[in-house]
ZADRENLUM-696292 format. One record per residue: residue in one letter; x, y, z of N, C-alpha, C, O in turn. Coordinates in steps of 0.2 Angstrom, whole numbers, padded with zeros to 4 digits, always signed. Atoms other than C-alpha are relative to their C-alpha. Layout:
BEGIN
AXYZXYZXYZXYZ;...
end
This chain:
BEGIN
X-0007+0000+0001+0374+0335+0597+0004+0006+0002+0009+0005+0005;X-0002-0005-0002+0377+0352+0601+0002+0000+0008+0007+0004+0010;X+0000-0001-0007+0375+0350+0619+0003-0005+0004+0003-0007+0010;X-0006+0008+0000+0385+0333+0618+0006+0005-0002+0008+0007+0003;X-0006-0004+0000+0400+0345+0613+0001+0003+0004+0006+0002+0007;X+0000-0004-0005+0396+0357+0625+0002-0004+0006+0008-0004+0008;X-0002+0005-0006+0396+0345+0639+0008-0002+0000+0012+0000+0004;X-0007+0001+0002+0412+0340+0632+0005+0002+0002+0009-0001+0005;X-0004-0006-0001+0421+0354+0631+0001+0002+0008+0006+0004+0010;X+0001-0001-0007+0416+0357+0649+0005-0004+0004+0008-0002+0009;X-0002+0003-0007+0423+0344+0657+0006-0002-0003+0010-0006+0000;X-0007+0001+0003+0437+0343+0646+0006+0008+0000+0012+0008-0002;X-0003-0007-0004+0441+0362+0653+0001-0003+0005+0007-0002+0007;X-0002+0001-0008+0439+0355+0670+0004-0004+0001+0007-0002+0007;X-0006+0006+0004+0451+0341+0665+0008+0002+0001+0012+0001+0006;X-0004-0005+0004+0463+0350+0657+0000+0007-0001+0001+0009-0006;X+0001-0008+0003+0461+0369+0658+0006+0002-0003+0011-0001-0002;X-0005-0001+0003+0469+0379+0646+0002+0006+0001-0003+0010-0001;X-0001-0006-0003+0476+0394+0652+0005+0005-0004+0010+0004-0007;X-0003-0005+0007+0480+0410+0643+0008+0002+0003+0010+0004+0008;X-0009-0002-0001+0501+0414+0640+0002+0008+0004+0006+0010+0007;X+0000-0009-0003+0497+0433+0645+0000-0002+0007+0005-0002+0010;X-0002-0002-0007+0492+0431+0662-0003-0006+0004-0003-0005+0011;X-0001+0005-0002+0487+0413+0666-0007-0001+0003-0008-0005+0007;X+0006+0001-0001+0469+0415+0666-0004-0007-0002-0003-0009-0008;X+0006+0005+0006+0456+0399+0662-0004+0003-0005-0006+0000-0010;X+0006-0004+0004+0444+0412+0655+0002+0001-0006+0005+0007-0006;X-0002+0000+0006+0449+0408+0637-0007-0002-0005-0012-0006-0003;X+0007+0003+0005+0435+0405+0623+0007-0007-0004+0013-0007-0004;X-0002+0005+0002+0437+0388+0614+0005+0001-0006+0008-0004-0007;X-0002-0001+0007+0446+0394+0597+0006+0006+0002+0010+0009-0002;X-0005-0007+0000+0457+0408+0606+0004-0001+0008+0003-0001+0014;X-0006+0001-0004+0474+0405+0614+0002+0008+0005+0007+0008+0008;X-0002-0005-0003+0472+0422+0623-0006+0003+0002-0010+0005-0001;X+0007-0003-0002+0459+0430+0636-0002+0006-0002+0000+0011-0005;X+0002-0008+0003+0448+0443+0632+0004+0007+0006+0005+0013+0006;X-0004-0007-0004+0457+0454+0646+0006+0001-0003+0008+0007-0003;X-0007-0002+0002+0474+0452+0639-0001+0002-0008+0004+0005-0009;X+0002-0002+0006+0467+0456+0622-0003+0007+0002-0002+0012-0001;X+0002-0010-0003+0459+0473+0630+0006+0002-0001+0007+0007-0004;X-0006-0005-0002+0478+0476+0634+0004+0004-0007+0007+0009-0007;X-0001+0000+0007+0482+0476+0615-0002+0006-0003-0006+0007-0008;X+0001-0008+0006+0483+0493+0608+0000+0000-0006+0006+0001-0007;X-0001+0001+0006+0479+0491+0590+0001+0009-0003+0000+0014+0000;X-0003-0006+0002+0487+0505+0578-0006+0003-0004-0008+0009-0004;X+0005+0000+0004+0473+0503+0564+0004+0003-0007+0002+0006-0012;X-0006-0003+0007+0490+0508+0551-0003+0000-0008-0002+0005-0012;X+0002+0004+0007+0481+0496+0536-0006+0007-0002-0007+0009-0007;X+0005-0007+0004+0469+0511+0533+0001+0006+0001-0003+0010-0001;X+0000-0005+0000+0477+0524+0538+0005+0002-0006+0009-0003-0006;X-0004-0001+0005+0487+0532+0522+0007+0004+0004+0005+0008+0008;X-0005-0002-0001+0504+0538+0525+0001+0000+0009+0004+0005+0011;X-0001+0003-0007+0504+0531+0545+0008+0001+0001+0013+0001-0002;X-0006-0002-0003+0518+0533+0556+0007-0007-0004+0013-0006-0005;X-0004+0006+0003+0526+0515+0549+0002+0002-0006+0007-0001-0008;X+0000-0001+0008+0524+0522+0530+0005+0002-0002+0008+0001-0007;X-0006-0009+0000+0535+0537+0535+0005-0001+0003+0010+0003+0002;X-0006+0003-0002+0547+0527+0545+0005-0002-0007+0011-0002-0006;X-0002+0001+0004+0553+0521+0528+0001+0005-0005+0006+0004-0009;X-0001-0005+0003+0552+0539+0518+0006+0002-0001+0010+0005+0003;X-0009+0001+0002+0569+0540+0508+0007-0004+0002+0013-0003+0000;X-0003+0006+0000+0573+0525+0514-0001-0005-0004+0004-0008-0007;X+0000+0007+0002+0566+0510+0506-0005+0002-0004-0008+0006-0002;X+0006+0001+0003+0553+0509+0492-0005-0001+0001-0008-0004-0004;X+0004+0004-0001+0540+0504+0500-0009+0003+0000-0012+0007+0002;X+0007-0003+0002+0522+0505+0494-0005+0002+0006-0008+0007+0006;X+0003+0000-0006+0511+0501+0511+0005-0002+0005+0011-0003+0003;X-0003+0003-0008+0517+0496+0529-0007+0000+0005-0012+0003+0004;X+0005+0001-0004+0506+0491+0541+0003-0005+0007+0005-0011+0006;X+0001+0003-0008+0507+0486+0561-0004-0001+0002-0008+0003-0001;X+0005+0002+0000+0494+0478+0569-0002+0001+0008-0008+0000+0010;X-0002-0003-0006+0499+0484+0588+0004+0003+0000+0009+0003-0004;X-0006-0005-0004+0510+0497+0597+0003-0004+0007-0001-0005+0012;X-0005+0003-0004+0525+0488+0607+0001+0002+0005+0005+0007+0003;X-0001-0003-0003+0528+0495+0622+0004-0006+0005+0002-0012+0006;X-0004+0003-0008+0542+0488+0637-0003-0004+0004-0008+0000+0005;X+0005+0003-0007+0533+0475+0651-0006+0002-0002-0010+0003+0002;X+0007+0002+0001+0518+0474+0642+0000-0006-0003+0004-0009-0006;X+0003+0005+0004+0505+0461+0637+0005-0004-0007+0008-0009-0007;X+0000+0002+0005+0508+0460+0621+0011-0001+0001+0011-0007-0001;X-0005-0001+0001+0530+0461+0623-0001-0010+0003+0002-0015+0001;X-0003+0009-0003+0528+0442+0634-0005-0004-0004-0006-0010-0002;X+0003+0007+0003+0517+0434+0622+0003+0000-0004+0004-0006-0005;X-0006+0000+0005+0530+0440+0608+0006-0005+0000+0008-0008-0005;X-0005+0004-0001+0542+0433+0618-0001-0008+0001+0005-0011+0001;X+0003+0006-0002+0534+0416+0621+0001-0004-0007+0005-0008-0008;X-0003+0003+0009+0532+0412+0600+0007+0001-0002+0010-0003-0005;X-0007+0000+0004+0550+0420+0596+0005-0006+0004+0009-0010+0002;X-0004+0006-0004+0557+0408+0610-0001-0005+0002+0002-0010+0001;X+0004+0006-0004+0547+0396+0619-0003-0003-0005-0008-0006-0002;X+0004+0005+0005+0540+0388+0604-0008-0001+0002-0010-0007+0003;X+0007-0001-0001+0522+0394+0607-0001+0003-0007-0001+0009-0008;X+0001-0002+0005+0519+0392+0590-0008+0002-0003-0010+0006-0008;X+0008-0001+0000+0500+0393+0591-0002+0007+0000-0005+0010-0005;X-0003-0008+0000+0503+0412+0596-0001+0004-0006-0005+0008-0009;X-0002-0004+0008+0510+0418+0580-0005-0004-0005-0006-0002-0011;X+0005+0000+0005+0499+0409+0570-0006+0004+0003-0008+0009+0000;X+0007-0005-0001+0483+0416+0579+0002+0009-0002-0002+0013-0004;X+0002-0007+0002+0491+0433+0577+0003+0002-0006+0003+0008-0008;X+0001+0000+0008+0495+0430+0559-0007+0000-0004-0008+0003-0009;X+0006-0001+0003+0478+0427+0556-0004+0008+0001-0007+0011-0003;X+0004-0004-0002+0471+0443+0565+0006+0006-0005+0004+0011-0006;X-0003-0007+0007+0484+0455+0552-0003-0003-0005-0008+0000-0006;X+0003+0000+0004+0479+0447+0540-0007+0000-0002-0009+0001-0008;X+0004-0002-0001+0463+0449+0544-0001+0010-0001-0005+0013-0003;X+0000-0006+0001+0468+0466+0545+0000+0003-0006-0003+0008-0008;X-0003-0004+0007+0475+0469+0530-0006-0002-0004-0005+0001-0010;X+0006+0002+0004+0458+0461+0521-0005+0004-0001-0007+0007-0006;X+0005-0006+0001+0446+0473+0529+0001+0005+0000-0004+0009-0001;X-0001-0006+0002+0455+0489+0527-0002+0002-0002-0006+0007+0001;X+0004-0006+0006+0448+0495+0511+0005+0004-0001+0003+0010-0001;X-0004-0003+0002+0465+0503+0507+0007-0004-0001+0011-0003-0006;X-0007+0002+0003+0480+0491+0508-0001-0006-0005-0005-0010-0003;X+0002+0007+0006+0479+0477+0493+0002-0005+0005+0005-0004+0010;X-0004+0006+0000+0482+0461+0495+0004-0003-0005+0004-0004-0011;X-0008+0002+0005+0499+0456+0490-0003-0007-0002-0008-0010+0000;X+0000+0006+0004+0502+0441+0477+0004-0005+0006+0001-0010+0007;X-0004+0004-0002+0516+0434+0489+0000+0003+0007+0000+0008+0009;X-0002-0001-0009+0519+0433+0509+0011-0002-0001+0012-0006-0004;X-0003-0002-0003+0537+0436+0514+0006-0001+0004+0011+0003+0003;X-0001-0002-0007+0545+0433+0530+0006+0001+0001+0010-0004-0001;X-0007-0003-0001+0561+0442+0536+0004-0006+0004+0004-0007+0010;X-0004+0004-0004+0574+0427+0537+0005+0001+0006+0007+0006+0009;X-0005+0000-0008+0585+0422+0552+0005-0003-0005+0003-0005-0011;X-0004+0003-0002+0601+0416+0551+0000-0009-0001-0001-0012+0003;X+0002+0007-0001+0601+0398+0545+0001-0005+0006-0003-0010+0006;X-0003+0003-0009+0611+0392+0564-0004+0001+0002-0007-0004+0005;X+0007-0003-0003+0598+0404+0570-0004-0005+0002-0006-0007+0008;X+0008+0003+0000+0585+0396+0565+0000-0006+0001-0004-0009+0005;X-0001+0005-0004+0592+0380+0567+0000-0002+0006-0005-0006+0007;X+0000-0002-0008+0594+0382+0587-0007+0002+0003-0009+0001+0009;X+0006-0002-0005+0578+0390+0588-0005-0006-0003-0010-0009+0001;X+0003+0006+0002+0570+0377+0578-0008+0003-0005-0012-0001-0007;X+0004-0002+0004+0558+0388+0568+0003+0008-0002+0008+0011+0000;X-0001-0009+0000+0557+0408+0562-0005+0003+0000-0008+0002-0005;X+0003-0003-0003+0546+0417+0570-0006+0003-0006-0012+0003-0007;X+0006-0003+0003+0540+0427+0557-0003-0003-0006-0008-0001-0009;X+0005+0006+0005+0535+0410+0545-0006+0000+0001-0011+0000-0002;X+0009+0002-0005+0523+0406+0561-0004+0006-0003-0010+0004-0004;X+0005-0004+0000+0515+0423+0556-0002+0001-0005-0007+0004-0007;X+0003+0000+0009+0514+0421+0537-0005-0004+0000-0010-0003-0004;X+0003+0004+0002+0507+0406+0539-0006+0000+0003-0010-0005+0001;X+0007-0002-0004+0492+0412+0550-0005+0004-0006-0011+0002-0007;X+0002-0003+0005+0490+0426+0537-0001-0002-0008-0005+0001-0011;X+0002+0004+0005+0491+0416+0522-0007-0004-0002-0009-0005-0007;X+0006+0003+0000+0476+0406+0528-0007+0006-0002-0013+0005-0005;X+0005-0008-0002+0465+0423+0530+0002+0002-0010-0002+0002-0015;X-0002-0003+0005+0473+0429+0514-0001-0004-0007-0002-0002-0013;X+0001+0005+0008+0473+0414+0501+0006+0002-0003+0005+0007-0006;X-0003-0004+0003+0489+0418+0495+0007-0004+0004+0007-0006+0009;X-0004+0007-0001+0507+0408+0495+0005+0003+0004+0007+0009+0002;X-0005-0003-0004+0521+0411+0508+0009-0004-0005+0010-0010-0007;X-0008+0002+0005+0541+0411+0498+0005+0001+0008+0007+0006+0010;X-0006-0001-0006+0552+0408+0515+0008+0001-0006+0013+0004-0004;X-0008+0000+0003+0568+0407+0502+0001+0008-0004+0007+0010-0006;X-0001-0005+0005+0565+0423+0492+0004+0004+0001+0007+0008-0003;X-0008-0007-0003+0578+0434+0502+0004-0005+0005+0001-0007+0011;X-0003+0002-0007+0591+0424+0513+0005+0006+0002+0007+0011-0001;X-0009-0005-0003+0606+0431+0527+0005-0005-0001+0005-0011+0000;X-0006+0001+0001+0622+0429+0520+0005+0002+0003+0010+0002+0001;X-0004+0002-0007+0631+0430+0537-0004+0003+0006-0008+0008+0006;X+0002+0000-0008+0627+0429+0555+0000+0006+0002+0004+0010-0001;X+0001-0006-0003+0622+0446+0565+0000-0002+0006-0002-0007+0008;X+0000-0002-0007+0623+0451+0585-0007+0002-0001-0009+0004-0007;X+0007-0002-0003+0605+0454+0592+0001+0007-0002+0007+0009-0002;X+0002-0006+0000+0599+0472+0587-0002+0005+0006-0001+0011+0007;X+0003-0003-0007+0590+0474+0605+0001+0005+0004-0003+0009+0006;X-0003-0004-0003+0604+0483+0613+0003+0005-0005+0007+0009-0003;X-0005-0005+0004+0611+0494+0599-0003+0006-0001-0009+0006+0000;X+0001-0007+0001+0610+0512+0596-0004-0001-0008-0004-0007-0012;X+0003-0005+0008+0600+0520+0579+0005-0004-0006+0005-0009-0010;X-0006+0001+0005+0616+0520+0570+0002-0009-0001+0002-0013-0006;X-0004+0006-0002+0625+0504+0577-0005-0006-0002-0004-0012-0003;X+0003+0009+0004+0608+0492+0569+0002+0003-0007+0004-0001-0011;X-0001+0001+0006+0610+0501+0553+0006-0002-0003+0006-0003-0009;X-0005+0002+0002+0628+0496+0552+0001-0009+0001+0004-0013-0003;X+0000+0006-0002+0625+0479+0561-0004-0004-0007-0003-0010-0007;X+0006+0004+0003+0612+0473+0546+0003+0003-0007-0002+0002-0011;X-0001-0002+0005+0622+0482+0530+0004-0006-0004+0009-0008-0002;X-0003+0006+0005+0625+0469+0515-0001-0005+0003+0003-0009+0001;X+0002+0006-0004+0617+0456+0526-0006-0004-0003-0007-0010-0002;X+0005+0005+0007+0604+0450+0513+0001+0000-0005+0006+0002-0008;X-0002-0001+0006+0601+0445+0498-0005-0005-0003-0007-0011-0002;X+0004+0003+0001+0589+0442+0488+0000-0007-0006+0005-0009-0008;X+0000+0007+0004+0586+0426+0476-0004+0001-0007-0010+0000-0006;X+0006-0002+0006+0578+0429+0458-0004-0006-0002-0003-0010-0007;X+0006+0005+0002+0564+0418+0459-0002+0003-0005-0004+0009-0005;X+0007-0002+0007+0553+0418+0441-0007+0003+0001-0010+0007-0002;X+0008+0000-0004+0538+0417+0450+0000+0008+0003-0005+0011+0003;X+0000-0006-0004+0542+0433+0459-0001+0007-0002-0003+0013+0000;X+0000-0008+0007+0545+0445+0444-0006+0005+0000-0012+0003-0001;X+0007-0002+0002+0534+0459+0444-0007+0000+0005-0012+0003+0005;X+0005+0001-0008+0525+0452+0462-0001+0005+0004+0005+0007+0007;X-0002-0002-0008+0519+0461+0476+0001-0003+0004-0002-0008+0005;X-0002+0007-0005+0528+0454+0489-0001+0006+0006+0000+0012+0005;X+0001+0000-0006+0522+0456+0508+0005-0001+0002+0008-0006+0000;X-0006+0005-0004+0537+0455+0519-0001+0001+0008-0002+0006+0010;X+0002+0002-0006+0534+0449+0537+0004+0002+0005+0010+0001+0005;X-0005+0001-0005+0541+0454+0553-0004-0002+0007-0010-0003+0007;X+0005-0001-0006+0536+0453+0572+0001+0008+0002-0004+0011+0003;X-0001-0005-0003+0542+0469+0577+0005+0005-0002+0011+0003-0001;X-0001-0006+0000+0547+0486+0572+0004+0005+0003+0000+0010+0004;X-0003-0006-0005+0559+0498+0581+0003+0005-0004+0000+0011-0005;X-0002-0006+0002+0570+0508+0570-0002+0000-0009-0002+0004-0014;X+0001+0003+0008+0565+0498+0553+0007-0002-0005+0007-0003-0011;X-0005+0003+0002+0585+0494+0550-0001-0005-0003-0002-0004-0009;X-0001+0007+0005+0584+0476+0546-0005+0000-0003-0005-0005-0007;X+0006+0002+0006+0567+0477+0537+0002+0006-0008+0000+0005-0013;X-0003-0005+0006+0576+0492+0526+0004-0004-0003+0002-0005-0009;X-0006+0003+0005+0591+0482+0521-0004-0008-0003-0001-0010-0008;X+0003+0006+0003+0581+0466+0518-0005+0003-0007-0005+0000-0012;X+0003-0003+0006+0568+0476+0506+0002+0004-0005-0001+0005-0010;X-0005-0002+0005+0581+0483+0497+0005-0005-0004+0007-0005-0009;X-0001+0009+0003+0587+0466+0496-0003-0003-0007-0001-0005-0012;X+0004+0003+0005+0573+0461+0487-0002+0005-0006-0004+0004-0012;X+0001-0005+0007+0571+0478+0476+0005+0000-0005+0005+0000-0011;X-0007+0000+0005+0588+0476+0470+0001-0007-0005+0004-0008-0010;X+0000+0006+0004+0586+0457+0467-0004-0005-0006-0002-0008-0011;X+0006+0002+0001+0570+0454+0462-0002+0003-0008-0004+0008-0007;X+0002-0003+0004+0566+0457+0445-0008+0007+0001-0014+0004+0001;X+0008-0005+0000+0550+0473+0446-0002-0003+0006-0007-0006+0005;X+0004+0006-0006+0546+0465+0463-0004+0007+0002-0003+0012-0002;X+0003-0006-0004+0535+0480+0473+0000-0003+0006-0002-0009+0007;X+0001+0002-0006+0535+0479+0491-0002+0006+0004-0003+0013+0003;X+0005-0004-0005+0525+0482+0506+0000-0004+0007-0001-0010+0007;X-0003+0005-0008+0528+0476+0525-0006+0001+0005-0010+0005+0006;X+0004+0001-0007+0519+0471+0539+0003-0004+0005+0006-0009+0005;X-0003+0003-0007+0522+0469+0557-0004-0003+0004-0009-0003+0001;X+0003+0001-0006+0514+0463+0571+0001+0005+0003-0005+0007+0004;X-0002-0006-0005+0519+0477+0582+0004+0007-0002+0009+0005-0005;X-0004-0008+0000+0527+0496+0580+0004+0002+0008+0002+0006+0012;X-0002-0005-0007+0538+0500+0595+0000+0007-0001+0002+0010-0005;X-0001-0006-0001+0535+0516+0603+0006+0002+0004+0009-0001+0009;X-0008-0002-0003+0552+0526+0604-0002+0006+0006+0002+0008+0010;
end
């Protein structure tokens, strides 16, 4: 049976090859959306065990936030920025699940950040996300969830009005862009939860500051702690 799969798989690569989003390789393993070369290019930060990590500290006297953790460093025209781009737009949703599961993976084997009660994920825009047809950082809860055993609350914090791209704005100009733009929801179930809050990506940590303070202020006792997929380097 083994080698009736094998066979299989073979001539159903030749068939059909499936070719990696990074750089257009065949040389993909059967269970993984991304080559072992462009997974080389993948600079991992290793945040989940480090204690007071650079993500930790991007929050200090900002947000209450117990852990943070990144699972790459983001940089410009790299690898990992056009596979980003492929899930947040192109509906390669396959993507952010597989790199939902490998944070959560992360955060399992640490040996120092818990495992939160609740996953998170930093809402869009309801138009938004209508238009795009999904939100990005669900696809990565829900990868993590698997890995994690443990329930994803998309409703627990919404935006209560529409925002411009952060992309191009100054330091200052996101933290004013995203001020009074959340708002959390007092779910029951939540009181008292660590909540995980999800994002893909990290630059100055504006909108994941005012959305966790969203939830600290709504939430009855909630405790939070965030994870990324990536940390841009300034």
């Amino acid at each position: 049976m083994i080698l009736i799969s094998t066979v299989f798989h073979s001539i159903t690569h030749l068939l059909f090859p499936r070719l990696c989003p990074g750089c257009g390789s065949d040389l993909i393993y059967r269970h993984h959306p991304v080559c072992v070369y462009c997974h080389q290019q993948l600079a991992e930060t290793d945040f989940a065990s480090i204690h007071e990590n650079p993500l930790e500290r991007t929050f200090w006297g900002r947000l209450d936030c117990r852990y943070a953790t990144s699972l790459y460093y983001f940089t410009k025209d790299s690898v990992l920025q056009r596979l980003i781009h492929l899930f947040k737009y192109k509906h390669h949703g396959e993507l952010a699940h597989y790199f939902g599961m490998l944070m959560g993976e992360s955060i399992k084997d640490s040996g120092r950040f818990p495992v939160p009660d609740v996953l998170v994920p930093l809402p869009l825009f309801p138009d938004r996300e209508y238009k795009r047809g999904y939100n990005q950082a669900a696809l990565l809860c829900k990868g993590m969830a698997e890995v994690l055993q443990i329930p994803v609350i998309k409703d627990a914090v919404i935006r209560i009005r529409y925002t411009d791209s952060q992309t191009l704005k100054t330091r200052m100009e996101r933290w004013e862009n995203v001020e009074g733009v959340f708002q959390g929801l007092a779910h029951t179930e939540l009181s008292g939860k660590n909540i995980l809050l999800v994002d893909d990506v990290i630059t100055t940590g504006a909108t994941l500051e005012a959305c966790g303070n969203a939830i600290l202020e709504d939430i009855p006792s909630a405790r939070l702690s965030i994870a990324t997929l990536a940390f841009a380097i300034h």
